[in-house]
C-alpha positions, 0 to 999 in steps of 0.5 A: 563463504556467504555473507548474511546480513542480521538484525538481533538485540543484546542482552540490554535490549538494543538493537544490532543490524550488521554482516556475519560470514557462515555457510548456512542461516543455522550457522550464522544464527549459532554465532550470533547466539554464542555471541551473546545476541538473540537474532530476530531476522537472518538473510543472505547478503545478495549482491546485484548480480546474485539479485539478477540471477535469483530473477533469472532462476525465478523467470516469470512474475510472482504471484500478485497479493490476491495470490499470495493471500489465496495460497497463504488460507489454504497453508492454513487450512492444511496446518491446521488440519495436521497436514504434515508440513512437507505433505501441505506443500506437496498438495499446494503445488499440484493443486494450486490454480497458477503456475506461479503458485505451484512453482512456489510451493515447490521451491518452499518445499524444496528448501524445507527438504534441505533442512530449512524451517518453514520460516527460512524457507520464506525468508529467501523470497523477500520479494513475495513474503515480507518481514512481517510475513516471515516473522509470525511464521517464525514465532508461530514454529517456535510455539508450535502454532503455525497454522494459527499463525497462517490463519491470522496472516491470512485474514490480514492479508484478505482485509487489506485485499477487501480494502483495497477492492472497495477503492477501486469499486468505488472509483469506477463511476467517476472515472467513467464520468470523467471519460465520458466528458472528455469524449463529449468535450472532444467532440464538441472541440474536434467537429462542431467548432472547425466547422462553424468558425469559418463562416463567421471568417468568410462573411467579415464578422466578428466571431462570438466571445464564447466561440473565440475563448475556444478558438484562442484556447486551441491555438495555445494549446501547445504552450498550454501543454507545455506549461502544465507539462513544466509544472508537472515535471518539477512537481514530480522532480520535487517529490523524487527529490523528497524520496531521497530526503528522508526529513523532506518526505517527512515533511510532506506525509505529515502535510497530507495528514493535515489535509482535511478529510483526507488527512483523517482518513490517511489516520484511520487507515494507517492505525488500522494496518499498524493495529492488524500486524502488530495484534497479529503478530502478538497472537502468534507470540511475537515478542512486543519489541519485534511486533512493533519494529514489524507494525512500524514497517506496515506504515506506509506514511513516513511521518507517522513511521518516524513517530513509531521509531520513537515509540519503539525506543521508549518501550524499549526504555520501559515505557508502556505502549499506549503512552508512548502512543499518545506522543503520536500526533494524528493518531485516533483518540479511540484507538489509544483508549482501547489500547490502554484497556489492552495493557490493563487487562493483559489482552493487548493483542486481541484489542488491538485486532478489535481496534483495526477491525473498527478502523478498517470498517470506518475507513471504507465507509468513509471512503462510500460517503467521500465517493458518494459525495465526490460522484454528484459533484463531479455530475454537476462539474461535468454537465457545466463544463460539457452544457457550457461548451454546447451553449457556446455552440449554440449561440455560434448556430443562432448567428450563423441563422442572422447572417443568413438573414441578412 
């Protein structure tokens, strides 16, 4: 018989995470429940090999985040159209732009005829549907508003999206700015240089200081490489031992959030995602607990993430959310205002979407004023690097013109 692996919480409150051995999730979730426990999330225990089967059976890569955001609006559009369940999956899998889609739908249908719940037959795929994913799915089937619930998915899921494309655009012009330069500055190295050195070894003169710095750098560069690549290496030695030391990473997330500008910036963005799955997953009904151990996983940076841990048991404990909040180093004041305002006036949710929406808007515009700061100082680096290396030609050109003189 299966193992199914189960996070609950008793009748206290606590929270319980173990293995239960049934045929079906309903019937892991029947025993929990005759336990005494309420389950909040139910999954098979894979093992490696039922993990590389599952990745055979599958074949080609899923779909990417933009898919996944595209296929989860037009699920909502259906939902909320009084499409049956059945029939939404049926019209996604033949209408759906990728392969990867269709063949998506159709193994969500697939489960979803077998007698699974919509949220079930999501959960089976934790590669493409998160936690959070699954669980606003579950609450929205057990209030009877899963179209609601797919519509917030979605605008979570396109912001995040939007976020991320106004990084990449905004890196652009710099990354072409800094292959530009390495073009020019191999030019410069790779012809101009060996062609004019030898001149000054044939007539016995001594070689320009500028001229010589290059050469020597030349010469060296194969120790060069391999210092910097040394160096390299046990930095990324450094950070994958880290990976594996939770208080080590710990350490280093809350270094970055003290860098200045940077650190502000990692704040405001990890506010903004916290704020979105937890304002998201309340409007779906989510209980507060459940929302927030979904929000603390949204959080990518682990020293803020251990912070929420803390905030999560002390709600637990009766504790009310913005000051449980305020014990938080780095968060936004603002945020925790707005929070508070929330609680008082019952309407948590919807403020903590106002609060990620704001964050979400200050992050891209301080992300267009850093890369329009980051874009003329870079032009200016990169025209003394690359107007030095020409300057030092030059002068190389120049006393070449004297020996030819004399």
């Amino acid at each position: 018989m299966p193992m199914f692996k189960y996070r609950a919480y008793s009748g206290s409150g606590d929270l319980l995470e173990g293995e239960i051995e049934a045929r079906t999730v309903a019937e892991a979730e029947d025993a929990l429940f005759q336990r005494g426990v309420t389950p909040f999330e139910t999954r098979a225990a894979k093992t490696e090999g039922a993990a590389r089967l599952t990745q055979i059976s599958f074949g080609k890569r899923g779909p990417n985040a933009a898919q996944i955001a595209s296929f989860t609006r037009e699920f909502a559009t259906l939902e909320q159209a009084d499409v049956p369940l059945d029939q939404s999956l049926r019209i996604l899998s033949a209408q759906s732009p990728t392969p990867a889609l269709r063949e998506l739908a159709q193994e969500i249908l697939a489960r979803i005829v077998d007698g699974a719940s919509l949220s079930d037959a999501l959960s089976r795929r934790p590669d493409i549907f998160g936690q959070e994913y699954v669980n606003v799915v579950r609450e929205g089937e057990t209030v009877g508003k899963v179209g609601p619930a797919l519509s917030d998915l979605a605008e979570m899921l396109e912001r995040r999206l939007e976020l991320k494309a106004r990084v990449q655009s905004a890196l652009i012009y710099p990354a072409l700015l800094i292959t530009l330069a390495i073009v020019a500055t191999g030019v410069v190295l790779g012809t101009l240089v060996p062609s004019i050195a030898p001149i000054f070894a044939d007539n016995g003169k001594d070689m320009p200081a500028g001229l010589q710095f290059i050469l020597n750098v030349e010469a060296n560069l194969g120790n060069i490489a391999l210092v910097l690549a040394a160096v390299g290496g046990a930095i990324a030695a450094l950070y994958k031992m880290a990976q594996s030391r939770p208080a080590w990473l710990i350490a280093l997330h809350r270094f970055y959030l003290r860098i200045p500008i940077v650190g502000s910036l990692l704040a405001q963005f990890a506010t903004a995602r916290f704020a979105r799955t937890l304002g998201s997953m309340l409007k779906a009904g989510v209980p507060l607990l459940q929302g927030l151990e979904s929000a603390r996983t949204a959080v990518s940076n682990q020293f803020l993430n251990h912070e929420l841990a803390g905030v999560i048991e002390a709600v637990r404990g009766g504790a009310h959310l913005s000051g449980s909040l305020a014990n938080v180093p780095y968060l936004p004041p603002v945020a925790l205002q707005m929070v508070t305002i929330g609680e008082e006036t019952a309407q948590l949710g919807d403020m903590l979407l106002r609060v990620a929406a704001m964050f979400e808007r200050e992050t891209q515009r301080s992300i267009e004023r850093a890369m329009g700061l980051l874009t003329p100082m870079l032009t200016i680096f990169i025209a003394t690097v690359v107007g030095g290396l020409i300057m030092t030609v030059m002068d190389a050109v120049l006393s070449i013109n004297d020996l030819a003189v004399k």
